[in-house]
C-alpha positions in Angstrom: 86.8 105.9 119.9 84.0 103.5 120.2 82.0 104.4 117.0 84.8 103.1 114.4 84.7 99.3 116.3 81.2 98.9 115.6 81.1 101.0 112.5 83.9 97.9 111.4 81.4 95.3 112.6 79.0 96.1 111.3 80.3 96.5 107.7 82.4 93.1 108.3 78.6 91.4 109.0 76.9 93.1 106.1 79.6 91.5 103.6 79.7 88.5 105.2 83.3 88.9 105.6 86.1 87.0 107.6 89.2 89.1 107.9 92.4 87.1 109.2 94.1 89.9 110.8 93.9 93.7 111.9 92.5 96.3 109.5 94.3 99.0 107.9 92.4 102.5 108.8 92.8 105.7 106.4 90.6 108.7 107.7 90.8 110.5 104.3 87.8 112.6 105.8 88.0 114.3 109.7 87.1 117.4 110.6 85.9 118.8 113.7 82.1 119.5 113.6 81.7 117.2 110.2 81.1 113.8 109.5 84.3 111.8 109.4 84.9 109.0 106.8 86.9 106.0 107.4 87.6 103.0 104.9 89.3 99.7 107.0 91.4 97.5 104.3 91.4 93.9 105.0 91.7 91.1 103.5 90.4 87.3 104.1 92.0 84.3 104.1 93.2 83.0 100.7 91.3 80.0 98.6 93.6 77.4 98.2 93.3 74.4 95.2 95.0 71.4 97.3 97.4 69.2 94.4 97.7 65.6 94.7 99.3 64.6 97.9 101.7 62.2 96.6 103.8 60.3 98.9 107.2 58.5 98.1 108.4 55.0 100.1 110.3 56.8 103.1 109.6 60.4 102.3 109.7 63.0 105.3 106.9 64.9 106.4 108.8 67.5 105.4 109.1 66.8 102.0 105.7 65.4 101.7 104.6 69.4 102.9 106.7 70.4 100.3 105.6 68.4 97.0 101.9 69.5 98.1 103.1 73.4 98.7 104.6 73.5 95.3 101.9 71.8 93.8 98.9 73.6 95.7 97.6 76.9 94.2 97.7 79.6 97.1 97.4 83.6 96.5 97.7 85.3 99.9 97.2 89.1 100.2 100.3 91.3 100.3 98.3 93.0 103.2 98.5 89.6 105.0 102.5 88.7 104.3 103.5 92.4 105.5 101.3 92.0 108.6 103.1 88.6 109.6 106.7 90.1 108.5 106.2 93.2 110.4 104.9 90.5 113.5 108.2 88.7 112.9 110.7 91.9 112.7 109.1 92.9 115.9 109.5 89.5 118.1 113.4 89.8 116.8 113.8 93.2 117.6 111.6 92.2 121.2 114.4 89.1 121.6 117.5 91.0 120.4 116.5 94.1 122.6 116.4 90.7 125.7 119.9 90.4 124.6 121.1 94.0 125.2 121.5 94.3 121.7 119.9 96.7 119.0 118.6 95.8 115.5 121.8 97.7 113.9 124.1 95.7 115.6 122.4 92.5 114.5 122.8 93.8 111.1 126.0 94.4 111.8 127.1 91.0 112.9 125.1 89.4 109.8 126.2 91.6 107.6 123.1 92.5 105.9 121.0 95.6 105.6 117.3 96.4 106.7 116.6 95.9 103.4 117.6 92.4 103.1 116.4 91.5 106.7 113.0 92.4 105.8 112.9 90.9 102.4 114.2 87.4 103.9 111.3 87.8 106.7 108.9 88.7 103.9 109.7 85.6 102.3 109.8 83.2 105.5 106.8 84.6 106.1 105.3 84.2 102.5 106.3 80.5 102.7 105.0 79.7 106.0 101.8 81.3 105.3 101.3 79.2 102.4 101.9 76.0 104.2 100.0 76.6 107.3 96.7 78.1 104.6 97.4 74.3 102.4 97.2 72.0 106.4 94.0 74.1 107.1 92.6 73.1 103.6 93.7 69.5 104.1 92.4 69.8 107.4 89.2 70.6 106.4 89.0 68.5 103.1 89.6 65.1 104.7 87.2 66.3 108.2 90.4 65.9 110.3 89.6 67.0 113.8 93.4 68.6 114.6 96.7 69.4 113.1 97.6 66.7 114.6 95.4 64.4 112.6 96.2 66.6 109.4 100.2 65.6 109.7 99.6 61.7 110.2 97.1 61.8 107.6 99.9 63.9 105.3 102.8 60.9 106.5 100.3 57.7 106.5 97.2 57.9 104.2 98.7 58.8 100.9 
């Protein structure tokens, strides 16, 4: 139980990696009295190639975040977008379950399957990955101390 954490460390120091969420464990080896294998799948945060920030006379913030999303080049890791969705689907099954209701009976009411529930969450989640990975790059591009800073330089510098 304590071997695999610092097994994980110490692999994650030797590659010099920086994992953004939880690993994935597979014990393809384990047997009593032998040497068990594990491999951790991870993955890092993505690279992301800003585009021009362009700003319009009396453009939202919104759609200043936007223009630079759909002009930004961001791959994230499916490993990453089913680990938010999944976080998602279980804070509205957490709130709904608060409400005395079950996930079925939400599904109900919208009329939608699993199916489609976890596909839109997949793709809330895609999005809003991709926007919150593009204010980090800005973030650190222009040495902006906070988010903060990153949104007023987004709505008054460009």
């Amino acid at each position: 139980q304590h071997l695999l954490p610092k097994k994980y460390q110490a692999a994650v120091d030797q590659h010099q990696l920086k994992p953004v969420v939880y690993p994935r464990i597979r014990i393809p080896k384990g047997k009593e009295g032998e040497d068990w294998q594990f491999v951790a799948t991870l993955c890092e945060a993505p690279v992301v190639k800003l585009g021009p920030v362009v700003h319009l006379k009396d453009q939202k913030l919104a759609e200043v975040v936007e223009n630079l999303t759909k002009s930004s080049q961001v791959t994230l890791a499916e490993m990453l977008v089913e680990a938010e969705a999944d976080h998602r689907l279980a804070a509205l099954a957490d709130n709904l379950t608060k409400l005395g209701l079950t996930v079925d009976k939400y599904l109900q009411t919208k009329k939608i399957s699993a199916e489609d529930l976890r596909a839109k969450l997949t793709t809330e989640a895609k999005r809003d990955l991709e926007v919150e990975f593009i204010l980090q790059q800005v973030q650190m591009e222009q040495k902006l101390a906070d988010r903060q800073k990153t949104l007023d330089f987004l709505t008054t510098n460009v």
